[in-house]
C-alpha positions in Angstrom: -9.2 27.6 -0.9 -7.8 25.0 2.0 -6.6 26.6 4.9 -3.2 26.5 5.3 -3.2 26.1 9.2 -3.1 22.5 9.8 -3.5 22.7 14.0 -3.9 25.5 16.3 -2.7 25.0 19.9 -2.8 27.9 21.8 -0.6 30.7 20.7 0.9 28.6 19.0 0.2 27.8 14.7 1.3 25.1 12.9 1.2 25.8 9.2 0.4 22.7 6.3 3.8 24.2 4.3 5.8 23.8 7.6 4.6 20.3 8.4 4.9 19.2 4.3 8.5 21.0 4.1 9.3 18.5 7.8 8.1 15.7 6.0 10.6 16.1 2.9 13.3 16.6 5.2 13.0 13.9 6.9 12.2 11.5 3.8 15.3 12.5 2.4 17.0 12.2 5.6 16.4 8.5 5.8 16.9 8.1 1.7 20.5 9.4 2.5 21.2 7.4 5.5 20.0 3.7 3.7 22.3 4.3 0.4 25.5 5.8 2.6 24.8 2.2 4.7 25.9 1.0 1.0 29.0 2.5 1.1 32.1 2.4 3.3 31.3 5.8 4.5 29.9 6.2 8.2 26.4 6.6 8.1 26.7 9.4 11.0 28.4 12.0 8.8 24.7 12.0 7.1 23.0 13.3 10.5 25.7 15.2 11.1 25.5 16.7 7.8 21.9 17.5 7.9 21.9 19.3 11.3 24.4 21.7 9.7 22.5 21.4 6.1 19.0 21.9 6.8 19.2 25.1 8.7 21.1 26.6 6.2 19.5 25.4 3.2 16.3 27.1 4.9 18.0 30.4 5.5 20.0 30.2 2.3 16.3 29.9 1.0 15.1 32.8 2.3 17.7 35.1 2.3 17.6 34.6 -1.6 14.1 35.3 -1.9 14.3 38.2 0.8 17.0 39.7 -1.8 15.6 39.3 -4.8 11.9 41.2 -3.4 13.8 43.1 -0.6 11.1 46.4 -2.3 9.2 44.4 -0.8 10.1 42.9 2.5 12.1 46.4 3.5 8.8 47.8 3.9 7.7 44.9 6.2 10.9 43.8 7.8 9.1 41.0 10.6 7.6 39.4 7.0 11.4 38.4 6.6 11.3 35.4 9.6 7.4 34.1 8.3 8.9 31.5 6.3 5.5 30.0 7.1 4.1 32.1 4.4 5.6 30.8 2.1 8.8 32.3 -0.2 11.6 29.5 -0.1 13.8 29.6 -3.2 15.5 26.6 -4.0 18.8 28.2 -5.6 19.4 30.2 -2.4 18.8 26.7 -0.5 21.1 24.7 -2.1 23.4 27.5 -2.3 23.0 27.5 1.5 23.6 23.7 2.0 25.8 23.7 -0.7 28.3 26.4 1.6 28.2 23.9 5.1 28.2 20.8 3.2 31.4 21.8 1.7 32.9 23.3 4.8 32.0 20.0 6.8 33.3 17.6 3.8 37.0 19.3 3.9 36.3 19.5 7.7 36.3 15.7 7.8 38.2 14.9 4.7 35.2 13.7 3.2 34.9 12.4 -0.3 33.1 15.2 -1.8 31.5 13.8 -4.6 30.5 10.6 -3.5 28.6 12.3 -0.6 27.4 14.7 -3.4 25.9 11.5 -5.5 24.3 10.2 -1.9 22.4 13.2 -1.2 21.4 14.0 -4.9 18.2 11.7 -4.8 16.9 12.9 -1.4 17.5 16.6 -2.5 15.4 16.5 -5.7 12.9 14.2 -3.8 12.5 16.5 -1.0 11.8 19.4 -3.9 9.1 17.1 -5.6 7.6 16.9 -1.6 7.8 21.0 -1.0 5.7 22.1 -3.7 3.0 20.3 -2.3 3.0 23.2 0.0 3.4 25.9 -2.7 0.0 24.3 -3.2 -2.1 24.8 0.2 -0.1 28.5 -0.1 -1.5 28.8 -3.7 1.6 29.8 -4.4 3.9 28.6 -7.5 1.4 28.9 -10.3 1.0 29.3 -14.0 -0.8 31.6 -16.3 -4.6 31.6 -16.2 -6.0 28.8 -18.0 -9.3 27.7 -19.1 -11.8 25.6 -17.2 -11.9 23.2 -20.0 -8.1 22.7 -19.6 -8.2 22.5 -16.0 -11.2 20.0 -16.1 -8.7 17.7 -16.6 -7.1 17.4 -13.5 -8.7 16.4 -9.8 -11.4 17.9 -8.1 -8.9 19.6 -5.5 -6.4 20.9 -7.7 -9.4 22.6 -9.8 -10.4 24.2 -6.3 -7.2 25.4 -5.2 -6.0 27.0 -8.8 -9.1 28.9 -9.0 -8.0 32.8 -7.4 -9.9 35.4 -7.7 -12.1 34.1 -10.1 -9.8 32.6 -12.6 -8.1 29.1 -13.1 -4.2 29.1 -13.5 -1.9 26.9 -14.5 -1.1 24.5 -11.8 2.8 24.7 -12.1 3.5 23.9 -8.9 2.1 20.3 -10.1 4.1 20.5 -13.2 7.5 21.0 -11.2 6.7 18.2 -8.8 6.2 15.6 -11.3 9.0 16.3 -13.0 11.1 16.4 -10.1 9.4 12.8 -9.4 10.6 11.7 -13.0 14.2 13.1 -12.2 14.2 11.3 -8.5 13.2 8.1 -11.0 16.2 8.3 -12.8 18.9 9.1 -10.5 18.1 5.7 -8.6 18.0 4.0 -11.7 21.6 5.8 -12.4 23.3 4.8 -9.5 23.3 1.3 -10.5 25.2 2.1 -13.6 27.4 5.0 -12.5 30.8 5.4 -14.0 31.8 8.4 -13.1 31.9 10.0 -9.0 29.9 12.8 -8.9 27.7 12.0 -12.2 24.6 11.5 -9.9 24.9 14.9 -8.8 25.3 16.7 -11.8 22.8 14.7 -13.6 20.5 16.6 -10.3 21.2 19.6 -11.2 20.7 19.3 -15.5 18.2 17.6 -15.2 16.3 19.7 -12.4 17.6 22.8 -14.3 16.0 21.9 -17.5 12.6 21.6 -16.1 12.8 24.1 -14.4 13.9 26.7 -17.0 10.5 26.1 -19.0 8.3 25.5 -16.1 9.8 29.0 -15.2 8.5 30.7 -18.5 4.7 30.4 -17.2 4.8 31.1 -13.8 3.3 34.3 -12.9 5.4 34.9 -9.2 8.8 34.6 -11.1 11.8 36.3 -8.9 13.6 39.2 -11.5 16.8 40.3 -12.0 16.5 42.7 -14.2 14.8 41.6 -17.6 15.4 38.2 -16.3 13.4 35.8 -14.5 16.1 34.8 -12.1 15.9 30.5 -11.8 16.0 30.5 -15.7 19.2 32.4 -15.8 20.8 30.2 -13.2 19.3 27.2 -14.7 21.3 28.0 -17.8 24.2 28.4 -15.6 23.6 25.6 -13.9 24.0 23.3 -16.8 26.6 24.8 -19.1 28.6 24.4 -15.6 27.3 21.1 -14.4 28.7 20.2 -18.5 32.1 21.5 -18.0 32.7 19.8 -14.5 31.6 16.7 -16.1 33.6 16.6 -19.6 37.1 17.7 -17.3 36.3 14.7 -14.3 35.3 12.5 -17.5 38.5 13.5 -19.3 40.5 13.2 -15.2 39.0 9.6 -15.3 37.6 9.9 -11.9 35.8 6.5 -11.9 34.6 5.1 -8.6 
């Protein structure tokens, strides 16, 4: 298993999942900032943005997970602020950014959804970054698998997925790929985009589709009930993402 302290200075501990989550951020930071230098919009309302987004995004993460195992975390309430742990979900953080963004768009008088097609690439890129540190937290993986299955990947993946004896499916990998593929597409997309805000809601189906069967293997899947809780909101995720889209199609809301 790698360690998932990176440095140790003093007191202080900085964690591999901290630094790789940083990273993202900041890649996406300065993915936003280039394409908004593309537009007529000031390029500041992206830093501005982000000092409001990210914080919130990372409670909004946290709070979701927090509520969806609070059996858990009630029991240990200091576990609640080790986010270095491990136990971000990404619905509660782009519920969380989703909340400031919005507040700092009508603040401003902002064009929602153009900012919303800006930011779309460096959100799903940031996601195919963060799993990476699912991965030094072993966290974010499959059912057990084989070793003749998981021969098939690197040396250092093979290592990592084995726990407690037993190879698992490295989902973690799965999700980040795919989020790789979706990144892919979206900058392809904004060259032929028609329609504001089709950049974002192509985000969210398309991240919501991989994710709903990535889901279905995972063995750490957050439950509401009988459900596994990201592949009920995935559903919900596209047939709303499909609505918004057919009415701004039908509005003629062309950029």
């Amino acid at each position: 298993m790698l360690d998932p302290v990176a440095l140790q200075l003093g007191p202080f501990t900085i964690y591999w999942y901290g630094i790789i989550i940083t990273f993202a951020f900041i890649l996406g930071t300065l993915l936003a900032y280039y394409h908004t230098t593309k537009t007529d919009i000031d390029p500041e309302h992206i830093l501005n943005l982000l000092i409001l987004i990210i914080p919130a995004s990372i409670i909004g993460a946290r709070l979701f997970q927090v509520f969806s195992l609070w059996d858990d975390y009630k029991a240990n309430p200091i576990e609640i602020l080790a986010t270095w742990h491990g136990g971000l979900a990404i619905h509660g953080g782009l519920i969380g950014g989703f909340l400031v963004g919005y507040y700092y768009v009508r603040k401003y008088r902002l064009d929602f959804w153009r900012l919303a097609d800006i930011f779309a690439p460096s959100i799903i890129l940031g996601q195919a970054i963060g799993r990476w540190g699912n991965f030094i937290n072993q966290e974010a993986y499959g059912s057990a698998v084989t070793s003749s299955y998981i021969s098939h990947f690197p040396d250092f993946i093979q290592r990592q997925m084995l726990i407690g004896g037993q190879y698992y499916h490295p989902a973690f990998l799965y999700e980040s790929v795919w989020n790789l593929l979706v990144f892919i597409i979206l900058i392809i997309s904004l060259r032929r985009q028609h329609l504001k805000g089709q950049i974002m809601l192509l985000y969210l189906v398309l991240y919501s589709v991989g994710r709903f069967f990535i889901e279905s293997i995972r063995l750490d899947s957050l439950m509401w009930g009988p459900f596994r809780s990201a592949q009920f909101l995935s559903v919900m995720i596209i047939i709303t993402c499909a609505v918004i889209y057919l009415r701004r199609l039908k509005k003629g809301n062309i950029p």
